[in-house]
N, C-alpha and C positions, 0 to 999 in steps of 0.2 A: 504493500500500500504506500509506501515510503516514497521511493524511489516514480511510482507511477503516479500519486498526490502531486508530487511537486512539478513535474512534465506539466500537469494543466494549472498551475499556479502563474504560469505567467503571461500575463495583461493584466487590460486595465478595469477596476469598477468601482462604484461609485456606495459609499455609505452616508446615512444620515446623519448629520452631527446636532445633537440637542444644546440647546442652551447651557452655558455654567461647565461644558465641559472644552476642555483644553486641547486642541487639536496633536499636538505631542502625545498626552494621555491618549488619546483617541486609537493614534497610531501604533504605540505600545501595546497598547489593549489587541487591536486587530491583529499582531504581530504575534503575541501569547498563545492567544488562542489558534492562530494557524500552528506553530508551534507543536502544541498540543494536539493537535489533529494527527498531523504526521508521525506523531512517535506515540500515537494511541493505538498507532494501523497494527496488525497482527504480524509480529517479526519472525520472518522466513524459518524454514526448517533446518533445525541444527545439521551441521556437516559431520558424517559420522565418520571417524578415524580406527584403522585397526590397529591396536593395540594387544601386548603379549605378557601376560599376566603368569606368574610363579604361581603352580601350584602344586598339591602330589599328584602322582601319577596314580591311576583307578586301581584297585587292588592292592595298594601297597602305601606302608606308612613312614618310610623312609626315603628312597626317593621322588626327586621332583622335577617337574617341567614344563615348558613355557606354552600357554595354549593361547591361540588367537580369536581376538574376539573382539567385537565393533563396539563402540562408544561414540555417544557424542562429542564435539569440540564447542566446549564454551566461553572460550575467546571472544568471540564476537556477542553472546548473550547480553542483553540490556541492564541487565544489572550489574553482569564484571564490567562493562566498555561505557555505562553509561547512553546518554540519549544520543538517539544517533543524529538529531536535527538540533543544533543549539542558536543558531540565530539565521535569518533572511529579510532579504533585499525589501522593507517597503520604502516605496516611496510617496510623497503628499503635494498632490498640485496645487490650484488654488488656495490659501487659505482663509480658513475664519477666524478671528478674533474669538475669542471665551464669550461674549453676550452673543454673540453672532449665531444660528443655529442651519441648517440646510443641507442640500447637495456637496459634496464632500468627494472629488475622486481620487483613490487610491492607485499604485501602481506597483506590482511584484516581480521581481526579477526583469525581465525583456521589457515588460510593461516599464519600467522606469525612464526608459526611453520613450517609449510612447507620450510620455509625459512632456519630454522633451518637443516634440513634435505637436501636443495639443498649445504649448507655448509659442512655437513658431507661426503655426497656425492664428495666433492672436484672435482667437473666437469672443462672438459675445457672452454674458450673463446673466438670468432674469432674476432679479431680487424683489417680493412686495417686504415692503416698506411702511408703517405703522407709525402716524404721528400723534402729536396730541398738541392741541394749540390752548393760548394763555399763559406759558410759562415758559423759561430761558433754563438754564444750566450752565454750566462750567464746560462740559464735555458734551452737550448736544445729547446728552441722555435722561431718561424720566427718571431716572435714581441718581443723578448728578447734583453739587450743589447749588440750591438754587439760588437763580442772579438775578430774577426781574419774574414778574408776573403783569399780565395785559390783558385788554376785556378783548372778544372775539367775536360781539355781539354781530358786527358788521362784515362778517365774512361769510358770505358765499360759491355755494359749486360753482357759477360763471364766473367770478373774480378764480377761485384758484383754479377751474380748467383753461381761463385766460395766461394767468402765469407759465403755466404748464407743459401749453403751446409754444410761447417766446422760449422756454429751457431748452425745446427739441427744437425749434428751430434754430436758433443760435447753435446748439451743440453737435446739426448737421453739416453746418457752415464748416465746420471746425475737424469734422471727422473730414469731409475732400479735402482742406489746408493742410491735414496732418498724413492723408495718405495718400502726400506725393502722384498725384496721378494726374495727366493731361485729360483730362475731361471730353475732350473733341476728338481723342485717338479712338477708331474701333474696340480698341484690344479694352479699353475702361471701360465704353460703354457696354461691351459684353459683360465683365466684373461687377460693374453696375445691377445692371440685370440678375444677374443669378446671387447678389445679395452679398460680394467679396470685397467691396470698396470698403477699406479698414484701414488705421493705420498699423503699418508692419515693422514702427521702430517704438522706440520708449515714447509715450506722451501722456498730458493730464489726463485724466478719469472725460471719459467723451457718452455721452448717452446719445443714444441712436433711438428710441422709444420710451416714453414717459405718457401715463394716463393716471386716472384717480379711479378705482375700483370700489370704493363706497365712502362716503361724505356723511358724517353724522357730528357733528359739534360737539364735543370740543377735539374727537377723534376721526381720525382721516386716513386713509389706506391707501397707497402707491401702487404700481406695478413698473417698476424699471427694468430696462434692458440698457445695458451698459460695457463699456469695454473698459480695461486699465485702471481699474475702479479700486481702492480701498473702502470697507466698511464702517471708519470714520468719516471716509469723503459722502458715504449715503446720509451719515445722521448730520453731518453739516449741512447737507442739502435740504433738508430737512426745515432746520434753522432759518438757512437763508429764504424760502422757499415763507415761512413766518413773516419775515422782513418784510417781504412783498407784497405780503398779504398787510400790512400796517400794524402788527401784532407780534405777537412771539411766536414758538413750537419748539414741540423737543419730539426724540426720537422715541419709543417705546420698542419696536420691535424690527429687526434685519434679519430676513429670511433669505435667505439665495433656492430657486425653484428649479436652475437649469445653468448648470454648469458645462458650453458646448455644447456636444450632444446626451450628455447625459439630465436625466430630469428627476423630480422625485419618483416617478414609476421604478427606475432604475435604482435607487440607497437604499438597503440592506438598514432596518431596523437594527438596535444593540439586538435582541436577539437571536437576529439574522447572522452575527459575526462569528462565523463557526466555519469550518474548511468546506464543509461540503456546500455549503450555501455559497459561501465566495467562490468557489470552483465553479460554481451552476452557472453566477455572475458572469463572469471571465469569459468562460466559454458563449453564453448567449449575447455578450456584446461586441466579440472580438470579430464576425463579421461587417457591424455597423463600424467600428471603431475605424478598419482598414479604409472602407468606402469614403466616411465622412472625413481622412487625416486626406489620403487622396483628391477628393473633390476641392478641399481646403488649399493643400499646399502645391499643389501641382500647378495651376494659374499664377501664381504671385512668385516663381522660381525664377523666371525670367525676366521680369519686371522691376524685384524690390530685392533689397540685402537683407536677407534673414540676420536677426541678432545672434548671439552668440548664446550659449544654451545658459552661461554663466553670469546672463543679466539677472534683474531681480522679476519675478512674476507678477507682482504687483506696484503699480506709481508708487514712489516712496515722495514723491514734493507734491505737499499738497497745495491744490489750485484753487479757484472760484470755483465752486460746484453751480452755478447757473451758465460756468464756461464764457461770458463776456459781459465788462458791467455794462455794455447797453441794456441789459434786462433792467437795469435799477430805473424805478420810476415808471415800469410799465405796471 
């Protein structure tokens, strides 16, 4: 089971990550318990060794002689030699922050590279987003210290799906600026088309899709899609997003829904973190995984310079999350 467990261990899949827990622990955890899997599997059948044992010879009580006879070798037993599995390759793409909870893809052995490849690829991410308006924080979070409280009596769904509008339009403007592409050549407006127009080097957090999925006072619900994005940069948006509105907001909740192609259908419950569930994983994505790295990176080879795999995955300078201040005052 050893040896054949680990042959399908390697690609990529995706687990759920809850609230409060620590993307490190996370990985540890899922790493244990594959662990555990493999050296649980039923260990092969001893190698038997013939061996020549002193004894008397039948009839007689004085002399003696050596009779051959089969034994096992337990050298190799798990108990003399130990586990035979003590540590492997995972690896952790995107991350979450600890308040952060969602889509989460893992990578094992070959798969680690794949990870590399979902990075060059520079794919979007769909995150809803949970505010709460009337109040400020330190950190753009509902459990933050609080720095200002504001009434919210005067805002509405058409004021904030007006805002909302100017964020993605502004932030479209910005996604052609940043990826480099002559707009009037065939070859972009093909890329265009099939939805590949991104930028392919480091840049600010760029939203390509922004809506409101339910409006109720003094809490308000996002749906972003986003590229290069930190999950501070979502609860500042947040914030600003308050500003605009003539008021405050903090952040209460970041979900990420769709990390590339993987979605929530796709993350493994904690329960689910067990070898044969991630094997099941592995295997049922590893034909979408080829298609969609393919579809992704094959158009942008000849056009753009891939970074180098030892960039960082996520913007570490963080920008205006409205992406330009013409949004101020609209």
């Amino acid at each position: 089971m050893g040896s054949v467990g680990l042959l399908r261990l390697h690609g990529l899949f995706a687990v759920y990550k809850p609230p409060g827990l620590k993307w490190k622990h996370l990985r540890n955890t899922v790493e244990m318990q594959l662990l555990k899997g493999l050296n649980d599997g039923k260990p092969p059948a001893a190698e038997q060794r013939v061996r020549f044992l002193l004894g008397p010879v039948e009839g007689s009580q004085e002399e003696l002689t050596l009779t051959a006879t089969s034994a096992p070798t337990l050298a190799n037993h798990p108990l003399v030699r130990g586990p035979a599995f003590t540590s492997l390759k995972v690896g952790v793409g995107h991350l979450l922050d600890i308040q952060s909870s969602g889509v989460l893809v893992l990578g094992v052995g070959h798969g680690c590279r794949l990870l590399t490849d979902m990075y060059d690829a520079h794919l979007t991410k769909d995150y809803t987003v949970r505010g709460l308006l009337g109040k400020a924080t330190d950190d753009f979070c509902e459990d933050g210290r609080l720095v200002e409280k504001t009434t919210y009596d005067h805002v509405t769904r058409e004021k904030l799906d007006r805002i909302l509008s100017v964020i993605q339009g502004s932030h479209q403007k910005a996604l052609v600026m940043y990826s480099n592409l002559n707009l009037k050549t065939q070859e972009a407006y093909e890329m265009a088309v099939r939805g590949l127009v991104r930028p392919m080097n480091k840049s600010p957090m760029l939203i390509t899709g922004i809506r409101c999925l339910h409006f109720a006072p003094p809490e308000f619900l996002l749906e972003v899609q986003c590229i290069h994005e930190t999950q501070k940069q979502l609860r500042k948006l947040v914030h600003e997003i308050g500003l605009e509105l003539k008021t405050t907001a903090v952040c209460s909740q970041v979900r990420r829904t769709r990390d590339g192609f993987f979605t929530l259908d796709d993350a493994l419950l904690r329960t689910q973190w067990d070898l044969h569930s991630i094997q099941d994983a592995i295997q049922a994505s590893a034909p979408r995984v080829a298609a969609e790295l393919e579809k992704n990176l094959r158009p942008l080879l000849g056009t753009q310079q891939l970074p180098g795999p030892g960039q960082p995955w996520d913007s570490a300078e963080p920008s205006s999350a409205l992406g330009l201040e013409s949004c101020t005052g609209h």
